[in-house]
C-alpha positions as CSV (number, residue, x, y, z in Angstrom):
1,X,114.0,-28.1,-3.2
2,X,115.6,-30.4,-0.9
3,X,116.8,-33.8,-1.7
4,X,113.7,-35.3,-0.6
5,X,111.4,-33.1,-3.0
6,X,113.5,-34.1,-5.6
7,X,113.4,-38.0,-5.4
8,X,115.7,-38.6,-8.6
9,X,117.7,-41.3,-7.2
10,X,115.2,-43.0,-4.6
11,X,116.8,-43.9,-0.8
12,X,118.1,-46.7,-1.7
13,X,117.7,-48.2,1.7
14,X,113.8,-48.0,0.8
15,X,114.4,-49.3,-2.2
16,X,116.9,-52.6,-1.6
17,X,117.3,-52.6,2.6
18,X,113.7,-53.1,3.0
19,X,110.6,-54.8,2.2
20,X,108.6,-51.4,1.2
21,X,109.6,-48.1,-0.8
22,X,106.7,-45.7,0.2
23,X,108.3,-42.3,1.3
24,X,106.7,-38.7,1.9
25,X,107.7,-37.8,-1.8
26,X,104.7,-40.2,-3.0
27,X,102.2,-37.7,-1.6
28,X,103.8,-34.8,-2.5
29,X,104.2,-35.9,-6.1
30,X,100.4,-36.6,-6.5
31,X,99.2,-33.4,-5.2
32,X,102.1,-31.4,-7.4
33,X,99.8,-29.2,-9.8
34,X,100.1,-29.4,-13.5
35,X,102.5,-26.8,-15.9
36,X,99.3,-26.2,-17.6
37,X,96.6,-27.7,-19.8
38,X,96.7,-25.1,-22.7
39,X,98.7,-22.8,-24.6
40,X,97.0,-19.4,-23.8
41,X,96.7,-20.5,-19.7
42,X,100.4,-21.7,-20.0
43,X,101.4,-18.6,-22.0
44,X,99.8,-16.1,-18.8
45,X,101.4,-17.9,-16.3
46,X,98.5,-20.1,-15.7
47,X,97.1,-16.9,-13.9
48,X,93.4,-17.9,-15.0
49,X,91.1,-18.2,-11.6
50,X,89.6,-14.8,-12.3
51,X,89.9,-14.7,-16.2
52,X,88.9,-18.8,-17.5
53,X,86.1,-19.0,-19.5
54,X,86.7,-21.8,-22.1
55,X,87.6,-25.4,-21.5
56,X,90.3,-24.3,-19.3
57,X,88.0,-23.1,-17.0
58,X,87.3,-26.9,-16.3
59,X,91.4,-26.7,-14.5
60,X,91.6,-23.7,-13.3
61,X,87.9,-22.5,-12.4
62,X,84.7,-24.1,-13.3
63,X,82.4,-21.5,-13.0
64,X,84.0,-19.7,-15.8
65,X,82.7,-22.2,-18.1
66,X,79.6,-19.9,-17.9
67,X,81.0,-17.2,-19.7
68,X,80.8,-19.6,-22.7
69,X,78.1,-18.5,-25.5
70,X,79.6,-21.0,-28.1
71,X,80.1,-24.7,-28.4
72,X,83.9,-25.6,-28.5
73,X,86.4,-28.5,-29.3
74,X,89.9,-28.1,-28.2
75,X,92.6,-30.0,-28.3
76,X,96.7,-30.0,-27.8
77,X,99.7,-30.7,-27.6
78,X,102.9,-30.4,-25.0
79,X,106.5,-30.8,-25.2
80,X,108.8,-31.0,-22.4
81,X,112.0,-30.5,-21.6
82,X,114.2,-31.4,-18.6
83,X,117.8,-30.3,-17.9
84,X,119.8,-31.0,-14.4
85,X,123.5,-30.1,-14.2
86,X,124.7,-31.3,-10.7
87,X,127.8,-31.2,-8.6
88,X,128.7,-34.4,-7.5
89,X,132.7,-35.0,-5.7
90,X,133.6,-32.0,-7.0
91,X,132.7,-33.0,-10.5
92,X,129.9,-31.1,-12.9
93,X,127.9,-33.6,-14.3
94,X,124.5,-32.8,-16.8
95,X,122.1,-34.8,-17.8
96,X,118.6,-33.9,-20.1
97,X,115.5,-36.0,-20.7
98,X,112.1,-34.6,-22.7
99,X,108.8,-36.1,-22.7
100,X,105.4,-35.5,-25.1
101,X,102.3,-35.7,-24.4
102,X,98.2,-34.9,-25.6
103,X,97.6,-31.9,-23.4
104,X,93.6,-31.8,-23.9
105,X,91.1,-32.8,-25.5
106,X,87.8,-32.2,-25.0
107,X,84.0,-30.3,-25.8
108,X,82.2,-27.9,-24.4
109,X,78.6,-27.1,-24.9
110,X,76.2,-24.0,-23.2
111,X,72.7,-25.4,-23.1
112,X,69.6,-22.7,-24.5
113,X,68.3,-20.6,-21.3
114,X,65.9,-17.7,-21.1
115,X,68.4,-16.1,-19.1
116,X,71.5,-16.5,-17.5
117,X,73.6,-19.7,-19.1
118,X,74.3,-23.6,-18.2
119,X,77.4,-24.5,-19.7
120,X,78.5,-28.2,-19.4
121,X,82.1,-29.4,-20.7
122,X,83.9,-32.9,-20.8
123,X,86.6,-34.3,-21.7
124,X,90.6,-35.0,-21.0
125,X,93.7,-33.0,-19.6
126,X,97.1,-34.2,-18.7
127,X,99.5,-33.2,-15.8
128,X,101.4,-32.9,-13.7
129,X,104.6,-34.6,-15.4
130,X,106.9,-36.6,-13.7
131,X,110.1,-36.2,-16.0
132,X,113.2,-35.8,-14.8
133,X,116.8,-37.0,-15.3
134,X,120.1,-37.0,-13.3
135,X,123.9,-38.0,-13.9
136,X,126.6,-38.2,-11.2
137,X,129.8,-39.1,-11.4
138,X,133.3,-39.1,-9.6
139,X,136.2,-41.0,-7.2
140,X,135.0,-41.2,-3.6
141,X,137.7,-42.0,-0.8
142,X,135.1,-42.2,1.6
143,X,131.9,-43.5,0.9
144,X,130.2,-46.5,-1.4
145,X,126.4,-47.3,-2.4
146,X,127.3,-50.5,-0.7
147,X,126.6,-50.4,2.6
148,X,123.3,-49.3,1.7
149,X,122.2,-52.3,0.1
150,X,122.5,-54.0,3.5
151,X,119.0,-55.9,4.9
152,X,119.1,-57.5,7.9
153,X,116.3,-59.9,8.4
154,X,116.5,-61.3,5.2
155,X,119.9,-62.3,3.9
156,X,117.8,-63.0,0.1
157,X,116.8,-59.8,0.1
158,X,120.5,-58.6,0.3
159,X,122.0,-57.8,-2.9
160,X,125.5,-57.0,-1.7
161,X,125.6,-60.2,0.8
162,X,124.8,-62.6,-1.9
163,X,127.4,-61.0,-4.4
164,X,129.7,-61.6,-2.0
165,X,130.1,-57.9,-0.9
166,X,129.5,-58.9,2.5
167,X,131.5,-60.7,4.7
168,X,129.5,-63.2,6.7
169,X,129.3,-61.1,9.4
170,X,127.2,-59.3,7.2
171,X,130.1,-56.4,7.3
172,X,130.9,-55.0,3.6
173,X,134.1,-55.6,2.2
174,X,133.9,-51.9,0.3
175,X,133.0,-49.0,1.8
176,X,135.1,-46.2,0.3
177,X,137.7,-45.5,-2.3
178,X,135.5,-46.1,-5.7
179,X,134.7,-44.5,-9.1
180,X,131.1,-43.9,-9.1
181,X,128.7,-43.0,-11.8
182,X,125.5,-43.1,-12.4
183,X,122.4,-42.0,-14.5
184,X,118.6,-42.1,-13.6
185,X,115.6,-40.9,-15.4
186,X,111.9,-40.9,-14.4
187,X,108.8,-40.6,-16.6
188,X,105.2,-40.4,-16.7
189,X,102.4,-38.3,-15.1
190,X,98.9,-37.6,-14.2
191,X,95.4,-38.5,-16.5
192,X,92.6,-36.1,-15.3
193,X,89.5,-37.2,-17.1
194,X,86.4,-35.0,-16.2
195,X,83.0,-33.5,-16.4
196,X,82.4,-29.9,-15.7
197,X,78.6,-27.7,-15.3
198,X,78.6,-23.8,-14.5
199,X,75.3,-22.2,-14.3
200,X,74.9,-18.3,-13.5
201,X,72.7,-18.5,-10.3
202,X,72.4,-14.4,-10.1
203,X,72.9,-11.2,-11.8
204,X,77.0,-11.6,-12.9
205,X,77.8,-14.3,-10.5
206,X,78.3,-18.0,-11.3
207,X,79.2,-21.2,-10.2
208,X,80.7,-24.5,-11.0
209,X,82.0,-28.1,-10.6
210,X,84.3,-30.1,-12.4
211,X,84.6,-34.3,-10.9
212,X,88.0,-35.5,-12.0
213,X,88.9,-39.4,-12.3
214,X,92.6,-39.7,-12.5
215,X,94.9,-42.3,-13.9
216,X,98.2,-42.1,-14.5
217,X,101.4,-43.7,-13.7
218,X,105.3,-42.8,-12.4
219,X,107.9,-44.5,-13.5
220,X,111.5,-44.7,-12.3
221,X,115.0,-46.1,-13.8
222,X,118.2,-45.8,-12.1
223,X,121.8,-47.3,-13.4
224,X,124.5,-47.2,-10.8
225,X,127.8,-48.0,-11.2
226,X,131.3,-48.3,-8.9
227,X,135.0,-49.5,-9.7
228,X,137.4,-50.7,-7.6
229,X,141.0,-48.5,-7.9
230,X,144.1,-50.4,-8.8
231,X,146.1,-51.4,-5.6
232,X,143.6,-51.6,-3.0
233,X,142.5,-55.3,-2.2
234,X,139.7,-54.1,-0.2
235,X,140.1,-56.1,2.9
236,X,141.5,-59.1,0.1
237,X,138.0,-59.2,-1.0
238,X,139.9,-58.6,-4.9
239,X,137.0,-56.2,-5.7
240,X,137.0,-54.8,-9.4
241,X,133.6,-53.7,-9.5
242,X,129.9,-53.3,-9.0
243,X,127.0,-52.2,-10.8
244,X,123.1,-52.4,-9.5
245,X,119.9,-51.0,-11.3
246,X,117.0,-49.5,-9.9
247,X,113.2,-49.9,-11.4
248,X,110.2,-48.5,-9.9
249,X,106.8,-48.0,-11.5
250,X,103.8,-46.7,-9.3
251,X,100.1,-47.1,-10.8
252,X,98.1,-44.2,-9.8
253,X,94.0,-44.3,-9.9
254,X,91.8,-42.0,-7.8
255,X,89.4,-38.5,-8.1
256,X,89.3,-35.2,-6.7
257,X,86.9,-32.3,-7.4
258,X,86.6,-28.8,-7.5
259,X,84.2,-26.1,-7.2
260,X,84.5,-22.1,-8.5
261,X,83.0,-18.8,-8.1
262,X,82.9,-15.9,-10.3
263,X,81.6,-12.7,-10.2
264,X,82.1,-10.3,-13.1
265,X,82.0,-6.3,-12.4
266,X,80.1,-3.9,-14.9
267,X,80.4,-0.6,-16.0
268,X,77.1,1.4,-17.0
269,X,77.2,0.6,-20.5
270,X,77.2,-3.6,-19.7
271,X,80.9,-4.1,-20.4
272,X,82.9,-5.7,-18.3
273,X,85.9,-4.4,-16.6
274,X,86.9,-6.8,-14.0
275,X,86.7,-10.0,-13.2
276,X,86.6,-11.9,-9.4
277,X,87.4,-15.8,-9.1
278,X,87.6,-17.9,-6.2
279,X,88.1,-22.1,-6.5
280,X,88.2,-24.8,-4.3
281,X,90.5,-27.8,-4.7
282,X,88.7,-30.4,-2.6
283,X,91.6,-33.2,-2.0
284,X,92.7,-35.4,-4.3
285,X,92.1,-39.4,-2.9
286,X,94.3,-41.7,-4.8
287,X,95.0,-45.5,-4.7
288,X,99.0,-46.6,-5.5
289,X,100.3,-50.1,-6.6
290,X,103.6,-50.2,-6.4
291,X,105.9,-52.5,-8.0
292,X,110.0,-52.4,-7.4
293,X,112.9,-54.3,-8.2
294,X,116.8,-54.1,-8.2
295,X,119.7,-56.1,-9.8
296,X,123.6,-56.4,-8.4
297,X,126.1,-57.5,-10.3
298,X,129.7,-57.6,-8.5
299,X,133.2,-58.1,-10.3
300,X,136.0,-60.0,-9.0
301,X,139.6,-60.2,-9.9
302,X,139.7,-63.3,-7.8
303,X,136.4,-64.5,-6.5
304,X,135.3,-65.1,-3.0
305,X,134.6,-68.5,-4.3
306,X,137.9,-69.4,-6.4
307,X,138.8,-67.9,-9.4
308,X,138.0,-64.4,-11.4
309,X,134.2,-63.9,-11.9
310,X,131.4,-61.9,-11.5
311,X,127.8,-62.9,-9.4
312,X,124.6,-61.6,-9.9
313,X,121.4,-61.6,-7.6
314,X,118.0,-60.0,-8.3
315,X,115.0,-58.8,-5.5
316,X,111.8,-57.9,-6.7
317,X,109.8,-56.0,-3.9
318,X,111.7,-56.8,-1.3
319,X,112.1,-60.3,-1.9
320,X,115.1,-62.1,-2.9
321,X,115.0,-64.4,-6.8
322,X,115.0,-67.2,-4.6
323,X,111.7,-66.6,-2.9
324,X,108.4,-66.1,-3.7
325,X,108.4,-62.4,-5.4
326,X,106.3,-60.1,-2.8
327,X,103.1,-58.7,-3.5
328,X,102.4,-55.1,-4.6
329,X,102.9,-52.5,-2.1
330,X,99.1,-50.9,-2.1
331,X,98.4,-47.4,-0.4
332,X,95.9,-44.7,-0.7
333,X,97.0,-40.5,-0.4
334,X,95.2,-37.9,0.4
335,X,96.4,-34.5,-0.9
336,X,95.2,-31.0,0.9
337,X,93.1,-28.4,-0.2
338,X,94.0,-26.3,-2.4
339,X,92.4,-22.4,-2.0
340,X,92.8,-19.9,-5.3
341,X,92.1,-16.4,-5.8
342,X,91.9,-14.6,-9.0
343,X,91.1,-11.0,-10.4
344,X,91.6,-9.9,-14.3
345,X,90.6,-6.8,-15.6
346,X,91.1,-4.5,-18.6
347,X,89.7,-3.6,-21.9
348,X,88.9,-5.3,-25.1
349,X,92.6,-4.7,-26.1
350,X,94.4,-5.2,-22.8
351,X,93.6,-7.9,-19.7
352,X,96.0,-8.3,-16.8
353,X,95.3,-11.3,-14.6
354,X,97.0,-12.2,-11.0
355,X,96.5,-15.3,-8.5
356,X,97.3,-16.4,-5.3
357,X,97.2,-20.0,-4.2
358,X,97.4,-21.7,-1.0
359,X,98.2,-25.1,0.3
360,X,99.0,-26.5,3.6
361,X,101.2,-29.5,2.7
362,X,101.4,-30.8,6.3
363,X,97.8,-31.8,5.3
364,X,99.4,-34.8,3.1
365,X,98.4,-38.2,4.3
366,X,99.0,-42.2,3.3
367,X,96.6,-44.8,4.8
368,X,95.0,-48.4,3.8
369,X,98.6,-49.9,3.5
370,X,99.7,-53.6,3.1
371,X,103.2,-51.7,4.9
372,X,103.7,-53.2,8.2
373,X,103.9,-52.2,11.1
374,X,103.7,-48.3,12.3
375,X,105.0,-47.1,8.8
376,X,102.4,-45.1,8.2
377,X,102.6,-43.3,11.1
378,X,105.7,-42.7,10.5
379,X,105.4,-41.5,7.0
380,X,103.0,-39.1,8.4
381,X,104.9,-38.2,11.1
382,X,107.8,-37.0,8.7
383,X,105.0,-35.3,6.5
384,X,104.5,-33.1,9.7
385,X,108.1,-32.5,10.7
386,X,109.4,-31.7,6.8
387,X,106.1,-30.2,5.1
388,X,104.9,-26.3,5.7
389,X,102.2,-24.4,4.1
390,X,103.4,-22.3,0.8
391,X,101.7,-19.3,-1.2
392,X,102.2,-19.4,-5.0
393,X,101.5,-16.5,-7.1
394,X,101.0,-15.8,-10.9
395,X,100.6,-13.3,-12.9
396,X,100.0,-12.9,-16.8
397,X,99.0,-10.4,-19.7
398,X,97.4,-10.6,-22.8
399,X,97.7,-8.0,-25.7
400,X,95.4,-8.0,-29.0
401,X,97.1,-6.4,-31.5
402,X,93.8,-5.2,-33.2
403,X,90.1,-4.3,-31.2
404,X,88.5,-7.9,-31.6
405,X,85.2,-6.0,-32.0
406,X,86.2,-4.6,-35.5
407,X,88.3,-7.4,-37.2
408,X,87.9,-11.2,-38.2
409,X,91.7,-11.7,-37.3
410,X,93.1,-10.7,-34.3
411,X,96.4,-11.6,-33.0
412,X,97.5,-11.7,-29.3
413,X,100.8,-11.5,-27.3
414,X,101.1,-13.4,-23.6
415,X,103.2,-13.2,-21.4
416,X,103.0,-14.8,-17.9
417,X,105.2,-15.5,-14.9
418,X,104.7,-18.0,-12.0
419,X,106.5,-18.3,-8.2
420,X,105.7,-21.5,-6.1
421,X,108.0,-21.8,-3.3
422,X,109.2,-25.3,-1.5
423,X,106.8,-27.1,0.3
424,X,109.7,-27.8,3.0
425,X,110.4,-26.3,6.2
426,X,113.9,-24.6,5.7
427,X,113.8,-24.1,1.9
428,X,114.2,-20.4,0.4
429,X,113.6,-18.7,-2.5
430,X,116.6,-20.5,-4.5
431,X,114.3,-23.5,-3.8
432,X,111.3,-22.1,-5.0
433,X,109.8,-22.9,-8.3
434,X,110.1,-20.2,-11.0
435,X,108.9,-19.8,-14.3
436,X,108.4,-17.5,-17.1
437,X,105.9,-17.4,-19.7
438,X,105.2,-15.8,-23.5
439,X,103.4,-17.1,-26.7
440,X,101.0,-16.0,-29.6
441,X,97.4,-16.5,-30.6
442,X,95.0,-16.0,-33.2
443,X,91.4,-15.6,-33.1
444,X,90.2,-16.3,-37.1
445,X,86.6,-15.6,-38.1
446,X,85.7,-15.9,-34.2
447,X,85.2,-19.8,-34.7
448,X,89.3,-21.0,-34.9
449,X,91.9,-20.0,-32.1
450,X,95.6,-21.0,-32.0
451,X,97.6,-20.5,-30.0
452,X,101.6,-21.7,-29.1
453,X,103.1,-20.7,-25.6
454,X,106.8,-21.5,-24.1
455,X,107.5,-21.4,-20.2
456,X,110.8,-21.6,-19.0
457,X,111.3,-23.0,-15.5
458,X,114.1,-22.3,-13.0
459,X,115.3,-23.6,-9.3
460,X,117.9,-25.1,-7.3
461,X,117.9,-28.6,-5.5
462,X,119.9,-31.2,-3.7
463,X,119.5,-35.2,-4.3
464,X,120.4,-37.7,-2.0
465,X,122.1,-40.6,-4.0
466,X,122.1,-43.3,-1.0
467,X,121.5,-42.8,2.8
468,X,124.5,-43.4,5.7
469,X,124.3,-47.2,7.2
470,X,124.3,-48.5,10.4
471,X,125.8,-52.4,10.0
472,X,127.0,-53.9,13.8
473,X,127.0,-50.7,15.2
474,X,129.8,-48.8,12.7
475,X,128.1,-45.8,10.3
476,X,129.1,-45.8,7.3
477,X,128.5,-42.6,5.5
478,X,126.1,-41.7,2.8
479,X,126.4,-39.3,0.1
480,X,124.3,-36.7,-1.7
481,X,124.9,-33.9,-5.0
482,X,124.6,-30.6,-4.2
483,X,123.8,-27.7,-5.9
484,X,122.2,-28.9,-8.6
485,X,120.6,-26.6,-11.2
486,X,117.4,-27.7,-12.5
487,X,115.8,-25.9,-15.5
488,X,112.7,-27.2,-17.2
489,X,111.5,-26.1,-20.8
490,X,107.6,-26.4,-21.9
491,X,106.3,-26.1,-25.5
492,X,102.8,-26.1,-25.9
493,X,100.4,-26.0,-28.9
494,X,96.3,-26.3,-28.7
495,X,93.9,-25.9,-31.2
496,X,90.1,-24.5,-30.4
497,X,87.0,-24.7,-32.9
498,X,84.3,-22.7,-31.9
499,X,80.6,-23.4,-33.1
């Protein structure tokens, strides 16, 4: 993905310059879709449109829920791992973070019917994740963070002018020939908290609707660091160093819906051999507070004001310490739809599953900002120019090791496999997301099912670490990683009573 999918290290010039940090990347986080909300879906590749019948029906598609003949409690857990080795001036850097988390928990519950079935399910699901972590590191003759930092209409708001960075012609003193290093790690994710009903409403054909409140949160720490190299005054500014951090934490409240269809294919004898699924994922319509803030310290071998020292200075949402801190930035998204189709098929032994899903992420829209201005036309502007439509597919198998209609203990093998390519224009299949799938279950006594899955995620990115600076008409250059490796390991465990 490109260094705007990424987002690791925020533009800067969002994030100090100005009085907002509301990018494209916002959207497309929100309507990112989950690594999975159990161990068997996770363990097939999350191939489950045409095959969901359980409580992961509830994700994937609802009207599967009507397949359902027993009562069932579910719940589990999911740990996961982040890895990003980078190439930053010519130097590998690497850099790992992990995150745990409940991945479900919830009931479901077929009401008695004369015929055909009404299954209703609630409960609690958690994803997408939002961890990541990045490290960069190395001497650059050409280019310093800065620059960035400069803000024009507000010299409070100016981290590098009121540590004396800036001359008072608001030119920076440093613009090249530093040690740079820095880390940044983000955190958090998505709360989906639902109700689900499927009801067969003919002869092997069903429907259903789950209504999903969200919560959830993203949250974002970056420490960056640059030193001055012995021998260069740096315009006899006496520069020995400079270190600014980075918070961001974004609190995320909305709902979104979606409706399914199955329809299950018969042979003469009543079994079924093959399943068809289609679901709807009506957009998701979330609200976004949005609280920043960035610290400067700058080092001195002789100060601007005298002797050897260091200054500090502090904004919090755009605003400098010595002004009243800014409100919140508030602003609602609205993700696309999202279109799924799904077919399994097999025998009582074997089941093969495969999906397609579609998304048009030019469809990605902010409005009802406190922004000023035209920025959210301009946001969706960019969402127009950058964003394209993309076509994921999964696949997954599932093995019993013995016929589950002649034992009390039957084992399974999954495996799965998932490609979902980059939602920007220009991106290939290095870009794309891929991941690959296996784990085990047990069905024991036909009331308790384990299950344990691990994915193993793959793809390539770049990040852009701060943005090029215009400062009384002179550019001074920016600088981003490239090819940067990301891999992303999932561990996933759920436990299912059936009653």
């Amino acid at each position: 993905m490109k260094s705007k999918l990424a987002a690791i290290f925020l533009v800067l010039a969002l994030l100090v310059s100005n009085s907002y940090a509301q990018y494209p990347e916002d959207a497309l986080r929100i309507g990112q879709s989950s690594y999975g909300i159990d161990a068997r879906s996770m363990a097939m590749g999350n191939a489950m449109t045409g095959l969901a019948q359980g409580f992961d029906a509830t994700y994937f598609n609802p009207a599967g829920l009507a397949q359902s003949r027993m009562s069932q409690i579910t719940m589990g857990l999911n740990f996961l791992g982040y890895g990003d080795n980078s190439t930053y001036l010519g130097n590998s850097n690497s850099l790992s973070s992990s995150q745990t988390d409940i991945s479900d928990l919830g009931l479901v519950y077929p009401f008695p019917t004369t015929r055909g079935s009404f299954v209703i399910a609630l409960g609690y699901s958690h994803g997408p994740d939002y961890n990541s972590a990045l490290s960069v590191g190395g001497l650059n003759p050409s280019s310093s963070i800065i620059p960035s930092l400069y803000y024009g209409p507000d010299t409070s708001a100016d981290i590098a002018y009121m540590d004396f960075l800036e001359h008072f012609n608001r030119n920076p003193y440093v613009s090249g020939n530093v040690r740079q290093s820095g880390k940044t790690y983000t955190s958090g994710g998505i709360n989906n908290w639902f109700v689900s009903a499927a009801t067969d409403v003919a002869v092997n054909f069903s429907v259903g609707l789950t209504l999903n409140l969200i919560s959830g949160s993203y949250k974002y720490t970056q420490n960056f660091q640059e030193a001055g190299v012995p021998g260069d005054n740096y315009q006899n500014s006496f520069f020995t160093g400079f270190a600014l951090t980075n918070n961001d934490r974004q609190d995320i409240s909305g709902w979104n819906a979606k409706l399914g269809m199955l329809y299950k294919l018969q042979d003469p004898s009543g079994n079924t051999v093959a399943r068809f699924g289609i679901a709807v994922q009506f957009p998701t319509f979330v609200t976004v507070t949005d609280n920043y803030s960035s610290s400067g310290t700058s080092g001195f071998a002789s100060g601007p004001l005298g002797p050897a020292g260091t200054f500090t200075w502090a904004t919090t949402n755009g605003y400098g310490q010595s002004e009243t801190p800014g409100s919140a930035l508030q602003y609602d998204i609205t993700t696309p739809f999202k279109f799924a189709l799904g077919v399994s098929g097999g025998t009582t032994q074997f089941l093969a599953a495969a999906d397609i899903e579609y998304a048009d992420w030019t469809q990605l829209s902010f409005s009802n900002s406190n922004l000023p201005g035209n920025a959210i036309d301009n946001l969706n502007s960019q969402i127009k120019q950058d964003f394209r439509p993309t076509l994921g597919v999964r696949v997954g198998l599932e093995v019993a090791m013995v016929d589950p209609s002649s034992s009390l203990f039957v084992p399974y093998l999954r495996l799965g496999g998932e490609f979902l390519p980059s939602p920007y224009v220009g991106d290939g299949g290095n870009q794309a997301q891929k991941f690959v799938s296996g784990g085990l279950g047990a069905s024991i006594q036909n009331s308790i099912d384990l299950s344990v899955a691990y994915q193993y995620g793959w793809w390539n990115t770049t990040t852009l670490v701060y943005p090029s600076t215009v400062i009384n008409g002179v550019t001074y250059a920016g600088a981003s990683t490239s090819g940067e490796n990301v891999t992303n390991g999932n561990f996933m465990f759920t436990f299912k009573y059936n009653f």
